[in-house]
Each structure stands twice: as structure tokens, then as C-alpha cells.
ZADO-76773 format. One record per residue (C-alpha): x, y, z. Coordinates in nm, 3 decimals, m for minus. Example, Ala and Ser with C-alpha at 12.3 -4.5 7.8 and 13.67 -1.06 7.14 Angstrom:
2
+---------+---------+---------+
|       x |       y |       z |
+---------+---------+---------+
|   1.230 |  m0.450 |   0.780 |
|   1.367 |  m0.106 |   0.714 |
+---------+---------+---------+
END
This chain:
127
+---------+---------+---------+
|       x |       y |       z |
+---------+---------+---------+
|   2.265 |   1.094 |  m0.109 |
|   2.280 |   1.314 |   0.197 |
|   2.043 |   1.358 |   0.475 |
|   1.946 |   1.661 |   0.622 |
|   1.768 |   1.629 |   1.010 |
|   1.869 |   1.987 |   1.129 |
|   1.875 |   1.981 |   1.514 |
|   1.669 |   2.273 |   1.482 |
|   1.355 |   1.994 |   1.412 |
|   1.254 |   1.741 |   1.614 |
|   1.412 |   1.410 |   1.515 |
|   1.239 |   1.177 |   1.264 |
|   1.134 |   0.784 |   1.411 |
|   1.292 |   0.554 |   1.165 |
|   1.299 |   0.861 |   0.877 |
|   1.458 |   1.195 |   0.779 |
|   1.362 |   1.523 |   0.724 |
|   1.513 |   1.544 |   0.424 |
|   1.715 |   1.334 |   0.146 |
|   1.967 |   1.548 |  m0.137 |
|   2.005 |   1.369 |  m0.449 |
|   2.375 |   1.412 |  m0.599 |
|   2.393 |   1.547 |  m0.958 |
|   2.332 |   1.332 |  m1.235 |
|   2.096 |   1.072 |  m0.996 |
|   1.876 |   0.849 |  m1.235 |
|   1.510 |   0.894 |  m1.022 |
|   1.243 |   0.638 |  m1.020 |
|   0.904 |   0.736 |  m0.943 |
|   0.705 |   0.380 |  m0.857 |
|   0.369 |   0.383 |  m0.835 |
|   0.175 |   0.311 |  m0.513 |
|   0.171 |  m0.038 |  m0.439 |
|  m0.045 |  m0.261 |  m0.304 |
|  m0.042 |  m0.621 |  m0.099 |
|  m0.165 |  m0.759 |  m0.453 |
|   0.013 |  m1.088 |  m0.574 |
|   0.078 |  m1.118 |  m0.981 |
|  m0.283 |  m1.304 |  m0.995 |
|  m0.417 |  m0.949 |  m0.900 |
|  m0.552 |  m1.096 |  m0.552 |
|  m0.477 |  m0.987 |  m0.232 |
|  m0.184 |  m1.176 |  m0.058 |
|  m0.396 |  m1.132 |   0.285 |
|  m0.693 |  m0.990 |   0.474 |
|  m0.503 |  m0.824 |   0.673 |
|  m0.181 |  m0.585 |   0.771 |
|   0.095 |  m0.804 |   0.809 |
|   0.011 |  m0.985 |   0.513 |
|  m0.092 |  m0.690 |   0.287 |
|   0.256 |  m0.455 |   0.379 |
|   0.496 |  m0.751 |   0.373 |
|   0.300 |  m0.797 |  m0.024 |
|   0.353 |  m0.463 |  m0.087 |
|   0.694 |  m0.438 |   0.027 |
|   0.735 |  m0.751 |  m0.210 |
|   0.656 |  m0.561 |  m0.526 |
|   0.859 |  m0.269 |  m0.432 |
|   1.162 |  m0.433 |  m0.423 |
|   1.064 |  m0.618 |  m0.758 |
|   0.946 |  m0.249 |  m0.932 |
|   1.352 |  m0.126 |  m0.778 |
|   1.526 |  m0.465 |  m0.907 |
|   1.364 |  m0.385 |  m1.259 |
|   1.516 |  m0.049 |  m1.258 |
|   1.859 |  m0.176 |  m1.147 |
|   1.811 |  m0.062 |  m0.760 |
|   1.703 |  m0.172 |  m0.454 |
|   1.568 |  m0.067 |  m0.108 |
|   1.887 |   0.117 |  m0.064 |
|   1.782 |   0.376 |  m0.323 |
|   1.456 |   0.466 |  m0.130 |
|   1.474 |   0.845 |  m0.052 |
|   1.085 |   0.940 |  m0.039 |
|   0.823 |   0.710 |   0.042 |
|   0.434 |   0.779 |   0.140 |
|   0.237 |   0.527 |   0.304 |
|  m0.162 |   0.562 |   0.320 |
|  m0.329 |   0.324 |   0.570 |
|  m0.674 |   0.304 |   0.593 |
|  m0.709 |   0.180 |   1.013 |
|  m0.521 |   0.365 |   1.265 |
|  m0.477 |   0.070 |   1.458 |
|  m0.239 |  m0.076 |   1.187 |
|   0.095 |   0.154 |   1.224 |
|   0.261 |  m0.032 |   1.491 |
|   0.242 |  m0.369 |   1.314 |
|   0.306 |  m0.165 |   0.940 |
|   0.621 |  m0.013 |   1.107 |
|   0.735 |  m0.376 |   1.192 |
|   0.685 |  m0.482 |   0.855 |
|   0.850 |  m0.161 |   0.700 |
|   1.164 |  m0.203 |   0.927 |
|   1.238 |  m0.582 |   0.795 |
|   1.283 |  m0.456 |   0.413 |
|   1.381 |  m0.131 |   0.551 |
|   1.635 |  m0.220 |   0.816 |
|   1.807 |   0.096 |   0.982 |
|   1.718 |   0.281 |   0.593 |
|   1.565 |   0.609 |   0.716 |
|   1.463 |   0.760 |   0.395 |
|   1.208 |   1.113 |   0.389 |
|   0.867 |   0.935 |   0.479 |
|   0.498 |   1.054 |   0.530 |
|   0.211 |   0.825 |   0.643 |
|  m0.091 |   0.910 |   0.615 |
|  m0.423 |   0.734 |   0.759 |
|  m0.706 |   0.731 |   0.560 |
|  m1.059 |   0.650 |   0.510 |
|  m1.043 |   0.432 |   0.184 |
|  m0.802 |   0.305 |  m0.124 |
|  m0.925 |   0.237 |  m0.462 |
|  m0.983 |  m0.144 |  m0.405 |
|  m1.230 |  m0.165 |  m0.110 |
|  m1.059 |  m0.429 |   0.057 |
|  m0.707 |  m0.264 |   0.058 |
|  m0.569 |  m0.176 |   0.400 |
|  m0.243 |   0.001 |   0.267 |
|  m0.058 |   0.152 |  m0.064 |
|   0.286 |   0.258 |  m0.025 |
|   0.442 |   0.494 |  m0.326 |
|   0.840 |   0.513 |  m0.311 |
|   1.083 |   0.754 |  m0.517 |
|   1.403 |   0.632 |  m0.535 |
|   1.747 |   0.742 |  m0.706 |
|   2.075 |   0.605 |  m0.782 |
|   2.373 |   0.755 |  m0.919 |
+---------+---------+---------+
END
């Protein structure tokens, strides 16, 4: 993969602008994941709890498809309190590390499940 942050745009915090898939990548979509355990409850009533959850069943949707966190190169976070992006960045960077794949988080007022606090949708690829 190759990343694109032109100097021309203002550098990205722990993401890039842009990620180029080489030719022939296999790309996995996953679907936007909550802090839910495999009972269907939530892991936690609150940020920490719900994003390190989440981040959880990413890595187990990526292992299923033969990947891992390496292979992130889009990801789109929704939280639904402002308040919680310093503490969901903390949680990001321990399954992220120094990763800095394309990223967009968005705050919200509500997820589908009321008591939700953050869904996090990923597109990776692997050659």
C-alpha cells in the first residue's frame, strides 16, 4: 500500500490523507462494529470499555479473512459524546500502534442501539 499526505495538506494526527491499494489487493469491507461481546451485550457502559470491545471484534472480523490490523487502510469512527475522543484515540492507538491508515470520525447524536457510545467500520486490503 502507499500513502499519500501531500505537503500541500495539512498533516493528518495519527492518519493519512490517503491509502493506494496495489493491483490485485483482496478488499474487505467489515461492517461497523460495536463494543458488543458474542452474548450480544455490551462489554461496558462506557468508552474505554466499549472501543477496546470494538477493537476486539475487528481484529477477529480481519483474522477471519486472513488479515490483521496491518491491512487497515480506511476506517470511520462515529461517537456519539464529544467528550470521548481523547480517551477513543488512546484506545485506537493500542491496536493501532504507529498504523496511520485514511480515517474519519465523526460525532454524532445516536447509534442504532441506544446505549452504544461508538461503531467503528474498517476497509482493509491485502495483497
Amino acid at each position: 500500500m502507499k500513502i499519500h499526505n501531500p505537503p500541500t495538506v495539512a498533516p493528518g494526527a495519527g492518519y493519512s490523507h490517503g491509502v493506494e491499494l496495489p493491483p490485485n489487493a483482496r478488499v474487505l469491507y467489515c461492517a461497523g462494529q460495536l463494543g458488543l461481546k458474542t452474548d450480544g451485550s455490551f462489554a461496558s457502559d462506557d468508552i474505554r470499555g466499549q472501543a477496546e470491545q470494538a477493537w476486539r471484534n475487528i481484529g477477529a472480523v480481519l483474522r477471519a479473512a486472513g488479515m490483521g490490523y496491518e491491512n487497515i487502510v480506511k476506517l470511520t469512527h462515529y461517537l456519539t459524546r464529544r467528550e470521548d475522543i481523547p480517551a477513543y484515540r488512546e484506545v485506537r492507538a493500542q491496536f493501532l500502534g504507529k498504523l496511520a491508515p485514511a480515517s474519519t470520525l465523526l460525532v454524532i447524536s445516536a447509534l442504532a442501539r441506544p446505549e452504544a457510545l461508538i461503531e467503528v467500520e474498517v476497509v482493509a486490503a491485502k495483497e
